[in-house]
DRENKOL-161493 format. One record per residue: chain; x, z, y of N, C-alpha, C in turn; residue in three letters. Coordinates in nm, 2 decimals. Layout:
<recs>
REC  chaine     nc1     nc3     nc2    cac1    cac3    cac2     cc1     cc3     cc2  residu
REC       A       X       Z       Y       X       Z       Y       X       Z       Y     ALA
...
</recs>
This chain:
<recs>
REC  chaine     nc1     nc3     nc2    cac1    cac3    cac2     cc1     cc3     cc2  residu
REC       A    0.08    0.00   -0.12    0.00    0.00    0.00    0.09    0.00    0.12     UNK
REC       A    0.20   -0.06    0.11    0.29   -0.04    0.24    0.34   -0.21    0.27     UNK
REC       A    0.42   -0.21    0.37    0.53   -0.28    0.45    0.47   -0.43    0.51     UNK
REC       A    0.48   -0.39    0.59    0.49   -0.45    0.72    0.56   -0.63    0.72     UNK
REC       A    0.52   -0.72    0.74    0.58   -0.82    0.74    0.64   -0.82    0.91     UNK
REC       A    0.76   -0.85    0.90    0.86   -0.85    1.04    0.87   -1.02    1.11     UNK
REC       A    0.85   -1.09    1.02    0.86   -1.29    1.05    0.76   -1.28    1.17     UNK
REC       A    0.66   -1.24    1.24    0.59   -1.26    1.29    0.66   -1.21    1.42     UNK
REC       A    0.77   -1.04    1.47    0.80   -0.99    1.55    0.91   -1.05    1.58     UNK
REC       A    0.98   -1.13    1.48    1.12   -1.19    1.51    1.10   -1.30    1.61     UNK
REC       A    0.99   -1.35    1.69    1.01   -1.42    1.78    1.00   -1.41    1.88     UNK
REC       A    0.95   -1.25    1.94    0.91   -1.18    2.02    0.95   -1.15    2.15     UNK
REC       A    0.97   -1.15    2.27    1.04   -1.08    2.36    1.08   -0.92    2.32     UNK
REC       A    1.16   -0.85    2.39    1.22   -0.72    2.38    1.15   -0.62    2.48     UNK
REC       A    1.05   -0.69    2.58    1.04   -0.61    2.67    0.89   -0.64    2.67     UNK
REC       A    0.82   -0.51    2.63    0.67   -0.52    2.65    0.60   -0.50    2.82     UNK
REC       A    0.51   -0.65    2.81    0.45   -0.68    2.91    0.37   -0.56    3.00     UNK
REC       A    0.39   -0.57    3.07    0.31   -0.44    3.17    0.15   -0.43    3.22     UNK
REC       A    0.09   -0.54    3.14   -0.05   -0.56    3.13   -0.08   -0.49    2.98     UNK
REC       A    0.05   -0.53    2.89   -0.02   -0.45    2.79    0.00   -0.26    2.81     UNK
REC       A    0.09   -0.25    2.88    0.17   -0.11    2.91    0.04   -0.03    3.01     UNK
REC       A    0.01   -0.11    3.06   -0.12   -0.04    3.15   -0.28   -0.13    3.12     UNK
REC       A   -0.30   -0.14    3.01   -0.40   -0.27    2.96   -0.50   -0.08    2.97     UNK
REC       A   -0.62   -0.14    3.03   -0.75   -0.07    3.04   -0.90   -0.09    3.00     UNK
REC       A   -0.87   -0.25    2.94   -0.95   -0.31    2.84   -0.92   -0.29    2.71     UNK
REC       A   -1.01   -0.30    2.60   -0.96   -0.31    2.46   -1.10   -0.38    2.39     UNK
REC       A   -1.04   -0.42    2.27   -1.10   -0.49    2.14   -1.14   -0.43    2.05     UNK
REC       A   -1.26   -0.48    2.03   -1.31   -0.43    1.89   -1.28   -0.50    1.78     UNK
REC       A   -1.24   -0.47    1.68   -1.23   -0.59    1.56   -1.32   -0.50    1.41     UNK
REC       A   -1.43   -0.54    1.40   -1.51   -0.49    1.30   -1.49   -0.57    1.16     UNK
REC       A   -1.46   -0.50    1.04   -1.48   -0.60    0.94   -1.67   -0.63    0.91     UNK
REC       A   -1.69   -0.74    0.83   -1.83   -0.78    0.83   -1.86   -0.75    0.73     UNK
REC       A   -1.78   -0.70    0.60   -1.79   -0.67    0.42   -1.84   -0.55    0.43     UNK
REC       A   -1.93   -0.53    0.35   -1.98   -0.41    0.34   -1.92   -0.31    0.24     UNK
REC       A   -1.82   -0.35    0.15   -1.70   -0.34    0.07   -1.59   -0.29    0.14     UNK
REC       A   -1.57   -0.34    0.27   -1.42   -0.28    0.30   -1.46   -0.27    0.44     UNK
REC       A   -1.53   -0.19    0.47   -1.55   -0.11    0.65   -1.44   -0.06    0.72     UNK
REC       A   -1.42   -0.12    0.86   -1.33   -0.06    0.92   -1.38   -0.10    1.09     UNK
REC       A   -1.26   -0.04    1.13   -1.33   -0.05    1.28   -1.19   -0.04    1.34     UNK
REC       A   -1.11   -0.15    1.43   -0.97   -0.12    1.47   -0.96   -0.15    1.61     UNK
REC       A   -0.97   -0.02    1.66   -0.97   -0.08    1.88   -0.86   -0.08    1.89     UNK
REC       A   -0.81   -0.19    2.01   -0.65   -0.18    2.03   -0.68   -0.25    2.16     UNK
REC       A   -0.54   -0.25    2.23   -0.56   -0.33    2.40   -0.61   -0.49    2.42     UNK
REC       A   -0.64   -0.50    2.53   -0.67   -0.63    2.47   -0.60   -0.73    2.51     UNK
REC       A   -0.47   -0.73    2.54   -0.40   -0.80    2.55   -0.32   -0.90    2.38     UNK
REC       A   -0.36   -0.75    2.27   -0.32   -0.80    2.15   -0.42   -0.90    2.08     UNK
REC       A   -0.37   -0.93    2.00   -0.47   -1.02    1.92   -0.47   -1.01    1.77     UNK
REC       A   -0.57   -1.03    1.71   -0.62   -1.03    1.54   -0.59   -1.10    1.52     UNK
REC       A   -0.58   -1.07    1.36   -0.55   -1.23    1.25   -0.53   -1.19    1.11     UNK
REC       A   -0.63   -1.23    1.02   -0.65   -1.21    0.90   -0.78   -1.16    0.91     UNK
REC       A   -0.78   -1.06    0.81   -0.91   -0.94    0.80   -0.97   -1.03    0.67     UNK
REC       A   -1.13   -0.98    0.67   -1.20   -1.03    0.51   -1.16   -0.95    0.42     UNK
REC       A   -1.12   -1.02    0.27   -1.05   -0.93    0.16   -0.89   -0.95    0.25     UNK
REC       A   -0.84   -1.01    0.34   -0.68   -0.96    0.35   -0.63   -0.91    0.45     UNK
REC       A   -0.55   -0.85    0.47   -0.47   -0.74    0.56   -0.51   -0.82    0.69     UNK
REC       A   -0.51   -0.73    0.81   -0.59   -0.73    0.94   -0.44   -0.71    1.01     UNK
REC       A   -0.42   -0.82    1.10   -0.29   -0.82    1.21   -0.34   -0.78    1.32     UNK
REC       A   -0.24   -0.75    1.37   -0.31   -0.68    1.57   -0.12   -0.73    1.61     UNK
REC       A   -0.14   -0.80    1.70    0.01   -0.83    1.76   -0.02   -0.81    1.91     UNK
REC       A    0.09   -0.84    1.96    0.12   -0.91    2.14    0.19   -0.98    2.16     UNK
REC       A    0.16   -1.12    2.22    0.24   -1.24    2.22    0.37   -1.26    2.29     UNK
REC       A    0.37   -1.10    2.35    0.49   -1.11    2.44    0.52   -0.97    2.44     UNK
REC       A    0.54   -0.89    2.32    0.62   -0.78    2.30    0.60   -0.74    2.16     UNK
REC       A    0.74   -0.65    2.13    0.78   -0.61    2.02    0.67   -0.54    1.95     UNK
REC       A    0.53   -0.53    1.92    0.47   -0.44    1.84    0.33   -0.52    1.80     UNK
REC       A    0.35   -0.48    1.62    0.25   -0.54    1.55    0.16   -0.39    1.47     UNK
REC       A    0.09   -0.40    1.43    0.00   -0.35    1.34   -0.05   -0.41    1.22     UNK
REC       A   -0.08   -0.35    1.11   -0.11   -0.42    1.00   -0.19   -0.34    0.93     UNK
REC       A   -0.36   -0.39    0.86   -0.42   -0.27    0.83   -0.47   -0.31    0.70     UNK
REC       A   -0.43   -0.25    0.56   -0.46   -0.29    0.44   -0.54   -0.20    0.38     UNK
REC       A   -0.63   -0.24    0.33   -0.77   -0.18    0.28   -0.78   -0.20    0.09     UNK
REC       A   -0.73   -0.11    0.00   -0.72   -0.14   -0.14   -0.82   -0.07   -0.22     UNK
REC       A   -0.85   -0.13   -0.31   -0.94   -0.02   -0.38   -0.81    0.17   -0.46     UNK
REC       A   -0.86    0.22   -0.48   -0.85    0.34   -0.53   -0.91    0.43   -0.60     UNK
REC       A   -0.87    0.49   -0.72   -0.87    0.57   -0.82   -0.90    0.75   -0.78     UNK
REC       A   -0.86    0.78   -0.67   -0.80    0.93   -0.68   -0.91    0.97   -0.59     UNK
REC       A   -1.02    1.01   -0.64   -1.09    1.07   -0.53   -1.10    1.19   -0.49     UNK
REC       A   -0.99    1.28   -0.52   -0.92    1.41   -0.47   -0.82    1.36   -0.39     UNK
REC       A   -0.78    1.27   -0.37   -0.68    1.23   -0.24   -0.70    1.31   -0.14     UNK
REC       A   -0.60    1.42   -0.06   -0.64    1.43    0.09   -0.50    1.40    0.14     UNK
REC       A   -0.51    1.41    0.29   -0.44    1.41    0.33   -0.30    1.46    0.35     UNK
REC       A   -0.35    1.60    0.31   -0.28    1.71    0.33   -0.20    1.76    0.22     UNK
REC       A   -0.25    1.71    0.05   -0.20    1.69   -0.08   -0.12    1.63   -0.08     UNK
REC       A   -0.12    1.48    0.02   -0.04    1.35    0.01    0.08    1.38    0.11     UNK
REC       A    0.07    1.51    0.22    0.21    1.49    0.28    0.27    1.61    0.21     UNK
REC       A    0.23    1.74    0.13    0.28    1.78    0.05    0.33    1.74   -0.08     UNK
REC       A    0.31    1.63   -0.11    0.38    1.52   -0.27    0.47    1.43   -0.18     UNK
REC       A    0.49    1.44   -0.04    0.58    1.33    0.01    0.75    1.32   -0.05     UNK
REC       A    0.73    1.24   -0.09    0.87    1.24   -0.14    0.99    1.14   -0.03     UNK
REC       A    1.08    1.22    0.07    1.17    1.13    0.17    1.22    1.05    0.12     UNK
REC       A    1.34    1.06    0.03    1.41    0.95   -0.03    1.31    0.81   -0.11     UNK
REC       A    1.16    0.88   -0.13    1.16    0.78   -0.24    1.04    0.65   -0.10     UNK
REC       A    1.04    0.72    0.01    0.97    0.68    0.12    1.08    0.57    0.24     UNK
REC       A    1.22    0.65    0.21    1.34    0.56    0.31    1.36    0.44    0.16     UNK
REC       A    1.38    0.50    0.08    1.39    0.33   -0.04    1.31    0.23    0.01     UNK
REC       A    1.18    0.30    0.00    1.09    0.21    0.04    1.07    0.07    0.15     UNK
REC       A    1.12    0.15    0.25    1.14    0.09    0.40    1.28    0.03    0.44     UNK
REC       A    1.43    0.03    0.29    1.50   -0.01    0.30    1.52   -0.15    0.32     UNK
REC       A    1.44   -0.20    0.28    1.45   -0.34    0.26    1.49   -0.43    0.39     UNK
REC       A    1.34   -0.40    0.42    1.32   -0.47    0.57    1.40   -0.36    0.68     UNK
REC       A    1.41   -0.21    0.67    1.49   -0.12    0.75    1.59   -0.09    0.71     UNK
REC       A    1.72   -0.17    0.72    1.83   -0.07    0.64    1.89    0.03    0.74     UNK
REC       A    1.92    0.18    0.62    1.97    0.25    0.71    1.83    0.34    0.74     UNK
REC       A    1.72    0.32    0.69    1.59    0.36    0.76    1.62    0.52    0.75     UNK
REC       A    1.60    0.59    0.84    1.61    0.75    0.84    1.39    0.83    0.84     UNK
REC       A    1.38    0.90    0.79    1.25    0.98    0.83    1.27    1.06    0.92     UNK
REC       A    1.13    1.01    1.01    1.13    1.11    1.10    1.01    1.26    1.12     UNK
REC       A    0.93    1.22    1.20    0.82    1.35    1.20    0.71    1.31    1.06     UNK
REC       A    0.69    1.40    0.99    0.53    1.36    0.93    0.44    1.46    0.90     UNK
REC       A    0.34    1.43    0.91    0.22    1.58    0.93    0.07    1.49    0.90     UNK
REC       A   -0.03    1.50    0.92   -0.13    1.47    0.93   -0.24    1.44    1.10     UNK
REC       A   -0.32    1.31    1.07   -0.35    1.35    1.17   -0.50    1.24    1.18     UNK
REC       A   -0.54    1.29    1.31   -0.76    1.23    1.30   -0.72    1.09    1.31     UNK
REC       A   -0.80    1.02    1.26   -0.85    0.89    1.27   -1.01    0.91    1.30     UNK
REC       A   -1.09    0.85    1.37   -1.23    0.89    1.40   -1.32    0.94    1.32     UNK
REC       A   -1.30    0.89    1.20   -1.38    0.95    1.16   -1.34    1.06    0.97     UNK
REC       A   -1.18    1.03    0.99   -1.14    1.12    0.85   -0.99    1.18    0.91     UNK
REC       A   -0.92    1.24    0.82   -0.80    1.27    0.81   -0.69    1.24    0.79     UNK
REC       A   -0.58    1.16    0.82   -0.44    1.07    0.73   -0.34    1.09    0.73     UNK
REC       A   -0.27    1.10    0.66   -0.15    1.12    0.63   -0.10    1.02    0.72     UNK
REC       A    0.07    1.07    0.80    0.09    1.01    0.89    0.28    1.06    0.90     UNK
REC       A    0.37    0.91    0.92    0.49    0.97    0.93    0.54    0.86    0.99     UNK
REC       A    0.65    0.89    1.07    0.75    0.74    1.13    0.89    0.74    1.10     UNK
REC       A    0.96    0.68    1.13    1.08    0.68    1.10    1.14    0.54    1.13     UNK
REC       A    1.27    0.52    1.13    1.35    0.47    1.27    1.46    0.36    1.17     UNK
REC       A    1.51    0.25    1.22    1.62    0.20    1.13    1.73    0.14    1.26     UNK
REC       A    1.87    0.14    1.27    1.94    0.11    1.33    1.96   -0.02    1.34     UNK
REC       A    1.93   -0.09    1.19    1.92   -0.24    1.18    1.81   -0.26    1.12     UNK
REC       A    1.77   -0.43    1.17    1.66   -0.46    1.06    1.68   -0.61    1.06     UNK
REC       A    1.55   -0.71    0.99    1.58   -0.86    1.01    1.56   -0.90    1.15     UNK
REC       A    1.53   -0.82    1.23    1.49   -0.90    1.37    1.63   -0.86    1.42     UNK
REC       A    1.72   -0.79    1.37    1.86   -0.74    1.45    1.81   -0.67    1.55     UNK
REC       A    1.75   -0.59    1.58    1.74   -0.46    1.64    1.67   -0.36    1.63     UNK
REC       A    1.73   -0.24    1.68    1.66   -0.13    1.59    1.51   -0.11    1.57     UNK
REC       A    1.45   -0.09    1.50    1.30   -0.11    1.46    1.27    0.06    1.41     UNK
REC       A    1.11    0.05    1.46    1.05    0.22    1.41    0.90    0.17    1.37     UNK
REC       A    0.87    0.21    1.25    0.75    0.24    1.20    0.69    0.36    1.19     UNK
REC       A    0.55    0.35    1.23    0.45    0.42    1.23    0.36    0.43    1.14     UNK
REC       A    0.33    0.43    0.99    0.28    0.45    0.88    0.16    0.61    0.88     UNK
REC       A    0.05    0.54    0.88   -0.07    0.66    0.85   -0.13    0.55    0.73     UNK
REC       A   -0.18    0.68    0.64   -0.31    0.64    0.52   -0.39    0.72    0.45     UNK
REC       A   -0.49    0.69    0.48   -0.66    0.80    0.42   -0.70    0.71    0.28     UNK
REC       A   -0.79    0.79    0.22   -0.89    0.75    0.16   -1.02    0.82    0.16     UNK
REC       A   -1.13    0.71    0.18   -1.21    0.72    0.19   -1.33    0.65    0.11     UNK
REC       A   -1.41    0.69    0.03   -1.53    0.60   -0.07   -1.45    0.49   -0.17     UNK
REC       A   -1.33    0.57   -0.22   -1.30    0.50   -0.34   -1.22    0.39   -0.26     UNK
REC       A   -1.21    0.38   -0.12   -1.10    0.28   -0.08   -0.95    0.39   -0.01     UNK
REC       A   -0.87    0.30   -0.04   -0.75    0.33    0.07   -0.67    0.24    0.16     UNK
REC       A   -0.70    0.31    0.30   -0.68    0.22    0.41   -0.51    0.28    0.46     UNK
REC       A   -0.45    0.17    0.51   -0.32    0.21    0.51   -0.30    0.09    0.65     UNK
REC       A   -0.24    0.17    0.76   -0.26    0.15    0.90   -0.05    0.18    0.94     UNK
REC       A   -0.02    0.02    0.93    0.12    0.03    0.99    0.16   -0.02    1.12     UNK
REC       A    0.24    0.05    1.20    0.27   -0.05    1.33    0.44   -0.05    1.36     UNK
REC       A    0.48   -0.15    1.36    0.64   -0.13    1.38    0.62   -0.23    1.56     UNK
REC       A    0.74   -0.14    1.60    0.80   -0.18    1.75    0.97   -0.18    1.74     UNK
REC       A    1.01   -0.22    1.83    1.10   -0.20    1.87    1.16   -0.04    1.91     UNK
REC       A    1.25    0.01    1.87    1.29    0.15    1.88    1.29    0.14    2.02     UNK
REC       A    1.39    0.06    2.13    1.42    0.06    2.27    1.29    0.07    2.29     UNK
REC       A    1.19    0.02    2.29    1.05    0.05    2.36    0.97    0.14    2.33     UNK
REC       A    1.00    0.23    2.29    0.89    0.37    2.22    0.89    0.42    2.33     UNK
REC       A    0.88    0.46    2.44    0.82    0.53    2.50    0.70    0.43    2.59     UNK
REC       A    0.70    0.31    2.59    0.59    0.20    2.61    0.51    0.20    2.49     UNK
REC       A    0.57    0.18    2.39    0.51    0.13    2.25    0.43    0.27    2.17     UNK
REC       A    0.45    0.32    2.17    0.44    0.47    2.10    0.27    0.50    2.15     UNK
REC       A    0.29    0.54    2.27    0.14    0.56    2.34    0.06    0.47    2.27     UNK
REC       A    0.08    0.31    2.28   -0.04    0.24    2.24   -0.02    0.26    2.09     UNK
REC       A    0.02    0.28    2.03    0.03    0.30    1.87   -0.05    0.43    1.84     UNK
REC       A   -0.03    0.52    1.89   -0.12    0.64    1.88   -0.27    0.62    1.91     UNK
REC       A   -0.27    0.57    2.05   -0.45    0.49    2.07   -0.50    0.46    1.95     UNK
REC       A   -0.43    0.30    1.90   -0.47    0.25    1.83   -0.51    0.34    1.64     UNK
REC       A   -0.39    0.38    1.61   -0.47    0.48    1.54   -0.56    0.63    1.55     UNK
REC       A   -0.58    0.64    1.69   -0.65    0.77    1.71   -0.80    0.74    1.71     UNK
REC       A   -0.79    0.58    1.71   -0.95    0.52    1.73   -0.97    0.44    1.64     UNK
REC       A   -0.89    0.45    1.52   -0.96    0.39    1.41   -1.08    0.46    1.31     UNK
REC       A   -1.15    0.39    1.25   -1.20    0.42    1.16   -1.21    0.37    1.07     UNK
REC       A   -1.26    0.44    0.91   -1.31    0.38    0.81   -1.44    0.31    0.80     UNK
REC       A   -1.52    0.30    0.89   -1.68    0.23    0.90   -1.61    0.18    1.03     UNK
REC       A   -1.76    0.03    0.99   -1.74   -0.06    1.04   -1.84   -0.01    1.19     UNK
REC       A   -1.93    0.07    1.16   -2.00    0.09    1.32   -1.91    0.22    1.42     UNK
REC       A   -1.80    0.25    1.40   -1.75    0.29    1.51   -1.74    0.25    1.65     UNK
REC       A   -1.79    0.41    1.71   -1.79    0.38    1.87   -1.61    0.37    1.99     UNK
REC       A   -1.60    0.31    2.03   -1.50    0.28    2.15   -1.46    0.44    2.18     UNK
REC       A   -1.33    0.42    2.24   -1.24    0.54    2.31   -1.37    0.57    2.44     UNK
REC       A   -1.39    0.65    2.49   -1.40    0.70    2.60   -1.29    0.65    2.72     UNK
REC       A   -1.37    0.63    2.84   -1.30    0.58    3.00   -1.21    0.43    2.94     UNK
REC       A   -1.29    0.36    2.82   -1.23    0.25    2.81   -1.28    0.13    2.83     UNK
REC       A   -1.31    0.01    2.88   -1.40   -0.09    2.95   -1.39   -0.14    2.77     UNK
REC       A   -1.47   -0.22    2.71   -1.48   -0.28    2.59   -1.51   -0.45    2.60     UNK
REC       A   -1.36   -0.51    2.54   -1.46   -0.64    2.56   -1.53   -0.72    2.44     UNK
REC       A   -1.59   -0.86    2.41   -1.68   -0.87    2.34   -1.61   -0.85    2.18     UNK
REC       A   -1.70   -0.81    2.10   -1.65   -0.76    1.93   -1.61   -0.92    1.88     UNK
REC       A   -1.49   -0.90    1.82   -1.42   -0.97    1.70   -1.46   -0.95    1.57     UNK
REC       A   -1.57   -0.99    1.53   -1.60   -0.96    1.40   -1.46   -1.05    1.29     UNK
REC       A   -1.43   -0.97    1.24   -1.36   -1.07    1.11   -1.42   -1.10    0.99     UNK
REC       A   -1.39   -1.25    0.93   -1.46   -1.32    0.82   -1.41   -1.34    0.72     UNK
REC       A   -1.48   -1.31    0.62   -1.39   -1.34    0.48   -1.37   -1.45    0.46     UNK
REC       A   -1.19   -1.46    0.44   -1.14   -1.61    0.44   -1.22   -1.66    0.27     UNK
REC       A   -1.21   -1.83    0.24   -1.26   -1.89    0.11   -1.16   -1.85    0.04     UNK
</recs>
């Protein structure tokens, strides 16, 4: 239920736009499956791509940070959040992120709200990556009705204090259902429903 494809960031500028840095508009992107409910607000300067049965992108065409949101079926309906950062295993979590992060170090992880459940939540940092500069991922994941939704954003490490803020939004306003309501003091523009590709 993890990693991030980076081919999409490696073309990116280094320096996030200042419309998205003070963006006061945002997006709704609703899935339309009654099967895999979600609900993903983000600035609206970013843009969607995918969704249906496959992973949901949220990018910005002119800075370092993507999102990626993968919805799988699941087995464990004692999952919490709180179980899952207690079985966290570091080393077997920096392997993981070696690939595309080498060098990848862990950093904070605890738990935290998504709108409407609980998720496990951790980031961590790499000095190198394929884009050649340092990169940080932001990995949260709940389950909910027999699904597991797993919500990644990687940025550029130089831009975390730009990039971080909107990463937190964007997972502080997700949900597992698809009729979730908008942030508060946020203008909304028209809903992105996503369709299941053929």
């Amino acid at each position: 239920m993890q990693h991030i494809s980076v081919a999409t960031l490696a073309t990116l500028g280094l320096v996030l736009a200042p419309s998205l840095v003070a963006a006061q508009s945002v997006n709704v992107t609703r899935s339309i499956l009654p099967t895999l409910p979600y609900t993903v607000i983000y600035p609206e300067g970013m843009i969607a791509s995918g969704g249906g049965g496959d992973p949901l992108t949220i990018n910005h065409p002119e800075a370092p940070l993507q999102c990626d949101l993968t919805v799988v079926p699941v087995e464990d309906t004692g999952w919490t959040a709180e179980a899952a950062l207690n079985a966290l295993d570091d080393a077997e979590v920096a392997a993981s992120w070696s690939e595309i992060m080498p060098g990848f170090a862990l950093g904070n992880k605890g738990t935290t709200p998504y709108q409407d459940n609980t998720a496990l939540i951790y980031d961590g940092s790499s000095p190198q990556s394929s884009m050649g500069v340092p990169l940080t991922v932001v990995h949260t994941e709940t389950v909910s009705n027999g699904r597991g939704y797993v919500l990644d954003c990687l940025y550029a490490t130089a831009e975390a204090a730009q990039a971080r803020p909107i990463v937190d939004f964007i997972i502080a306003n997700f949900a597992t259902r698809s009729d979730a309501e908008c942030c508060i003091g946020a203008e909304v523009a028209p809903d992105q429903e996503t369709v299941p590709t053929q």
